[in-house]
C-alpha positions in Angstrom: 26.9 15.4 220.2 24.8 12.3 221.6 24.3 9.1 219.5 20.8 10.0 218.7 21.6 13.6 216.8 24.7 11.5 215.4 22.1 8.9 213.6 19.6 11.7 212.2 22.9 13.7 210.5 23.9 10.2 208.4 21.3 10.1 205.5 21.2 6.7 204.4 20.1 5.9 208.2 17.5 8.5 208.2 16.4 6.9 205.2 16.7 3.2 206.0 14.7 4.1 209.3 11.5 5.8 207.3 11.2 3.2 205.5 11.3 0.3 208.1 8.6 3.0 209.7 6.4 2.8 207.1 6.7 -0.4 206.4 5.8 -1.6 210.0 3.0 1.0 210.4 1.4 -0.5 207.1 1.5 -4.2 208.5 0.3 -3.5 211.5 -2.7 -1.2 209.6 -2.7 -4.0 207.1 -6.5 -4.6 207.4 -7.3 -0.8 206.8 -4.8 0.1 204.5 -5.2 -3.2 202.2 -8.6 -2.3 200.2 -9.6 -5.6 200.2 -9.6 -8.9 202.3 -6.0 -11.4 201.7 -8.5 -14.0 200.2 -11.4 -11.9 198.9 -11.8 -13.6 195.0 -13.0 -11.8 192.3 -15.2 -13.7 190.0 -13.5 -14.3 186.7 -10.9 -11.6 187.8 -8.1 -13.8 187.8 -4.5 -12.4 186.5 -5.8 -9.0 185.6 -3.2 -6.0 185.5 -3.1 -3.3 187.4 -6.4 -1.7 187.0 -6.3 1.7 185.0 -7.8 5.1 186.2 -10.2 6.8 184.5 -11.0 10.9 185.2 -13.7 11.2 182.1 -16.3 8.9 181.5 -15.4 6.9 178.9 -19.0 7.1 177.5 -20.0 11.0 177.7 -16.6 12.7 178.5 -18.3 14.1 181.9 -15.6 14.9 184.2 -16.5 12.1 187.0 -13.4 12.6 188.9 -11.0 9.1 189.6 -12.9 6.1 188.7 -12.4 2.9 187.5 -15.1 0.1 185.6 -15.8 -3.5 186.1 -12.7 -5.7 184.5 -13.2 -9.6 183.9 -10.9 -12.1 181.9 -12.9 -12.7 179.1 -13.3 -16.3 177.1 -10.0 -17.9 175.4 -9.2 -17.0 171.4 -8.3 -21.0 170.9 -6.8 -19.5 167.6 -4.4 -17.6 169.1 -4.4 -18.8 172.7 -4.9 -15.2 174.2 -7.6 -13.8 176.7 -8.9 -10.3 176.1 -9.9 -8.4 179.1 -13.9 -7.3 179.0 -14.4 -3.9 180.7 -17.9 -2.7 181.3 -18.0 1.0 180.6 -21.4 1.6 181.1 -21.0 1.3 185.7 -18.4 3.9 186.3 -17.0 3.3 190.0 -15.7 6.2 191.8 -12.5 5.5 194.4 -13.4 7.1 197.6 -11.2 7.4 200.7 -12.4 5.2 203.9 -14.7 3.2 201.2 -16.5 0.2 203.3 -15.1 -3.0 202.5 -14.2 -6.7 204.2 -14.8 -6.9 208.1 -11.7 -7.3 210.1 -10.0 -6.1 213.4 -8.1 -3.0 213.7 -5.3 -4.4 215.8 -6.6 -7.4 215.7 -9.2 -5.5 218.5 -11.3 -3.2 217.4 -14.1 -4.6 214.4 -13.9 -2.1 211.4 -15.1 -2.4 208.0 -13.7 0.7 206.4 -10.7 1.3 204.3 -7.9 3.3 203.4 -9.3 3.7 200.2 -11.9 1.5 197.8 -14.7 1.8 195.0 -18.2 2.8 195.0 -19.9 0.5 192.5 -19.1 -2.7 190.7 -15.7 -1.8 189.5 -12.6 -3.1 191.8 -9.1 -1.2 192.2 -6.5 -3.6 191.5 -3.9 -0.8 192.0 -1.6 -4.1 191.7 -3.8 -6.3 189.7 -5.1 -9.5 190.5 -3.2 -13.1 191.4 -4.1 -16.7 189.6 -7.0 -17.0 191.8 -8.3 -13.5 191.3 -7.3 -11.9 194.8 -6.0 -8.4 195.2 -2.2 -8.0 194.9 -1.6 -5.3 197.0 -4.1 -6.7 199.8 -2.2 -9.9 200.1 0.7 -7.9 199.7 0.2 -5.3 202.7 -1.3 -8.9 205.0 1.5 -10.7 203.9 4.0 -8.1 205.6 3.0 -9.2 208.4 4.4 -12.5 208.3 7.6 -11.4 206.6 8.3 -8.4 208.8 7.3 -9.5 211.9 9.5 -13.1 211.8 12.4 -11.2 212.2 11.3 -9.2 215.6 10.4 -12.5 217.2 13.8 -14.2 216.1 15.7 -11.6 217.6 13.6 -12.0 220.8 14.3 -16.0 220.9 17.8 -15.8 219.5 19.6 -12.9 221.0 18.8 -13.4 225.0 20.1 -17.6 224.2 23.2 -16.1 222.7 24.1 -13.3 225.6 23.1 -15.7 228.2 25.1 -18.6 226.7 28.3 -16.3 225.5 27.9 -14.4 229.2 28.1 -18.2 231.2 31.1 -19.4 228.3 32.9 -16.4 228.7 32.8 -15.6 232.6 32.8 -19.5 233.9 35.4 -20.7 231.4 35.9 -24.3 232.3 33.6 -27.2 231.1 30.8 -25.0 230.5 33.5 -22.8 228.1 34.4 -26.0 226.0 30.6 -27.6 225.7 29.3 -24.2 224.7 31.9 -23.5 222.1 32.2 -27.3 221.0 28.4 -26.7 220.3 28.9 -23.3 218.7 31.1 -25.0 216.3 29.0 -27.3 215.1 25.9 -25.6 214.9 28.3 -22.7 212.7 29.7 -25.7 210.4 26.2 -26.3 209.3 24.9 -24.9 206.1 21.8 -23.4 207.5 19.6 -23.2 204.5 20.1 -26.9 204.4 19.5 -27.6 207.7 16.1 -25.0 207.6 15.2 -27.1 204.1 15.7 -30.7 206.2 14.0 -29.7 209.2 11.0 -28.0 207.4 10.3 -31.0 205.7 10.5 -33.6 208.2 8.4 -31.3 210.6 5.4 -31.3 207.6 2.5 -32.5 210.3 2.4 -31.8 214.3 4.5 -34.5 215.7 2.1 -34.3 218.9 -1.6 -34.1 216.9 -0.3 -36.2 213.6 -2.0 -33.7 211.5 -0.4 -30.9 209.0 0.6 -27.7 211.2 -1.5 -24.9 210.8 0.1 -21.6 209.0 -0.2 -19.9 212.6 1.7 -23.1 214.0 4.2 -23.3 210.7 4.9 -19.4 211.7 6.4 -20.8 214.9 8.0 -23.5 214.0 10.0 -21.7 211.1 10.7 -18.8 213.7 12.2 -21.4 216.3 14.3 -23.6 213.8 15.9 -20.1 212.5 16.3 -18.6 216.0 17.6 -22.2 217.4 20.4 -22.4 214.8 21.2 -18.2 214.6 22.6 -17.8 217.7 26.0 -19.2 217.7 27.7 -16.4 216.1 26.4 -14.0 218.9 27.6 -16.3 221.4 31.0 -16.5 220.4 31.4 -12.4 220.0 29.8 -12.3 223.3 32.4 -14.4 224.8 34.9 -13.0 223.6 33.8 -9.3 225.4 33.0 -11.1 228.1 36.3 -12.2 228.7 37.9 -8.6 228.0 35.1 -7.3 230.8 35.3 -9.8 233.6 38.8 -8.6 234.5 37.6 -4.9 235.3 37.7 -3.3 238.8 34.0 -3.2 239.1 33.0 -6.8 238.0 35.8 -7.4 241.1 34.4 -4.9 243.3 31.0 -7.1 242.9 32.7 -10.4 243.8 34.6 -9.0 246.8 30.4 -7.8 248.0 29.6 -11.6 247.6 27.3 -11.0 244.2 26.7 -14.5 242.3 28.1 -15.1 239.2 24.7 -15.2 237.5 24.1 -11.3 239.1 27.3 -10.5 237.8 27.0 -11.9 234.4 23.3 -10.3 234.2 24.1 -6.9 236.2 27.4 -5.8 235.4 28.5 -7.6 232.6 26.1 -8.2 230.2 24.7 -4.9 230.0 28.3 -3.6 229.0 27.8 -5.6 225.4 24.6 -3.6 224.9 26.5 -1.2 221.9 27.3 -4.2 220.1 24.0 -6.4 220.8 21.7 -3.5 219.2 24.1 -3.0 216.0 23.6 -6.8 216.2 20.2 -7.3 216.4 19.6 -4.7 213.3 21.8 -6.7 211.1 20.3 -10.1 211.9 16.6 -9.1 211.1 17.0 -9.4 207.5 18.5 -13.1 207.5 15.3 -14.3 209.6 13.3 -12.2 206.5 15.3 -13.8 203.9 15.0 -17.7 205.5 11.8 -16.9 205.9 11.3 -15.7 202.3 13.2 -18.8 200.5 11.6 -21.0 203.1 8.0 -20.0 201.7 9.3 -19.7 198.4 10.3 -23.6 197.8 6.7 -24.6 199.7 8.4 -25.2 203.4 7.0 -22.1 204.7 3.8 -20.6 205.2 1.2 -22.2 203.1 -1.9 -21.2 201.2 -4.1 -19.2 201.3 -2.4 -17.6 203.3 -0.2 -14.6 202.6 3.5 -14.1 203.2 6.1 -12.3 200.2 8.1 -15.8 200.1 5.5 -17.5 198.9 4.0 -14.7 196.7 7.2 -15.0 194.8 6.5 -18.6 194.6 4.8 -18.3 191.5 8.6 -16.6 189.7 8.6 -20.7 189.4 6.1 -20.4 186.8 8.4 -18.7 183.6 5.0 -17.5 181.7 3.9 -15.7 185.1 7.4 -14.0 184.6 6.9 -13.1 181.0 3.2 -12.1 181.2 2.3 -11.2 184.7 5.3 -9.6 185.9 3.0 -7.2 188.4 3.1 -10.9 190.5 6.5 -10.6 191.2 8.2 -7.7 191.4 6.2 -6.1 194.0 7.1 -9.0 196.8 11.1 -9.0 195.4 11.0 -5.0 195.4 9.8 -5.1 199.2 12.4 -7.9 200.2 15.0 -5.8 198.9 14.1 -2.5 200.1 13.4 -4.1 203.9 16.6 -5.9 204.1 18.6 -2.7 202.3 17.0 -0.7 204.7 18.3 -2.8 208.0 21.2 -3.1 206.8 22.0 0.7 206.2 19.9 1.7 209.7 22.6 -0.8 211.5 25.4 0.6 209.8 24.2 4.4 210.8 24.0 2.8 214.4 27.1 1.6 214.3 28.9 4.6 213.4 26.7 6.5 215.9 27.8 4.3 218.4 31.0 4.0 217.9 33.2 4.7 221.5 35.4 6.8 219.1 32.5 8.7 218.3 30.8 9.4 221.3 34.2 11.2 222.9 33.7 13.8 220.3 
């Protein structure tokens, strides 16, 4: 049995990998499958819950089918310090599939305007209700996956090749290049590095070269670099210590008998031989570059507004009577942290058992 029919028989694998599927397919659909733009405002629409469906109107009892009306905040009680919610029952709004809505790029190349799903009238579908500033929840939600999912796939990319190439050179050279390496392994691993990603954050506020405040775009890459830059000591010292076990092997002399470099060796031969590890790796470590990511945007060192990401969507758990009385704000950005990172975690443990040398002999 091959590693691949190994995976699908563990269930919590299966299930951790549909999810990370569907979750990846929705951010990179985020513009058809969110109903309405990221920063689309609804006019005195601000903190409204999640909009109720209607079959029936409300008005005749005719069967209209699912349908929603037009919700607004309505003016303070001063008495009692509460806002009543003013629903127009008289424009019934049907919710259609591939309803046209906000202009974007499929893709980011192909100019669409239609939706997953939206209204046909006044009336909005706040399947998650609205934010302080009157924006769609699940809209920002769906855009801001694609921030918090995708942080973790460039990390990797940055991270992972600096710690293969840096534990293959340590491990095969030995030497001076062993002790600097490891010397700077050490102290990069003795660092707290939610400290060191709060202190850096801060002091890189504006674009040392412009002297202006970095853009979100810009602030993506920064926080990706910072988090990659101080990740990859752990893989460096594993991969040092294979490397060391590996060099010794017939083949890796067989190659230095021919004449190969060491830099071929270390790439060709060696290297590759770490790849079981490396992918089991590589799994794991996607949900720390979420979670930096996440507390980074949560304390206001991350991505900025108005800008989406689910760190800074829980941002607003600061606020205690958001907790209390608009807990639709927050548990839909904690809920998808959780599942993502629960979900990695259990699709690198399936991998690991499925590749597992023990396992593969069977």
């Amino acid at each position: 049995m091959n590693w691949w029919q190994r995976l699908k028989r563990n269930p919590l694998a299966r299930f951790g990998l549909w999810v990370l599927v569907v979750l990846y397919l929705l951010a990179i659909l985020a513009g058809f499958a969110a109903p309405y733009g990221p920063n689309d405002a609804q006019r005195n629409g601000a903190l409204l819950p999640p909009t109720q469906i209607f079959w029936r109107n409300q008005n005749t009892g005719e069967f209209l089918g699912p349908h929603v009306y037009p919700t607004t905040q309505g003016p303070v009680d001063f008495e009692t310090g509460e806002r009543k919610l003013v629903v127009d029952r008289s424009q019934p709004s049907r919710i259609v599939p591939f309803a046209k809505g906000t202009a974007y790029k499929l893709l980011g190349l192909i100019p669409m305007d239609r939706h997953l799903f939206g209204t046909q009238g006044e009336g909005r579908f706040n399947l998650l209700g609205t934010d302080e500033q009157g924006r769609d929840e699940l809209s920002r939600l769906l855009y801001g996956s694609q921030v918090s999912l995708f942080i973790g796939i460039v990390g990797i990319a940055i991270t992972f090749p600096l710690g293969m190439l840096l534990g293959g050179i340590s491990g095969y050279w030995g030497g001076l290049a062993d002790t600097l390496i490891m010397r700077l392994t050490e102290v990069l691993m003795s660092i707290p590095t939610i400290y060191l990603l709060v202190a850096l954050a801060a002091v890189l506020e504006n674009n040392p070269l412009t002297g202006v405040p970095f853009t979100n775009a810009e602030r993506f890459f920064v926080i990706t670099i910072i988090i990659s830059f101080v990740s990859w000591s752990g893989l460096t010292r594993v991969v040092r210590g294979q490397v060391l076990a590996i060099k010794s092997e017939e083949y890796v002399e067989a190659a230095q008998a021919m004449g190969a470099g060491p830099l071929y060796i270390i790439l060709r031969h060696i290297l590759p031989q770490t790849a079981t590890y490396i992918i089991i790796s590589a799994t794991l470590s996607i949900p720390g570059f979420i979670l930096a990511e996440s507390v980074l945007s949560l304390i206001g060192l991350g991505i900025q507004q108005p800008d989406a990401s689910w760190g800074n969507m829980l941002s607003l758990a600061t606020n205690a009577s958001i907790i209390v009385l608009q807990p639709w704000l927050i548990w839909p950005p904690a809920i998808l942290i959780i599942l993502t990172v629960l979900a990695f975690n259990l699709l690198g443990d399936g991998l690991r058992d499925a590749l597992d040398p023990r396992n593969l002999q069977q």
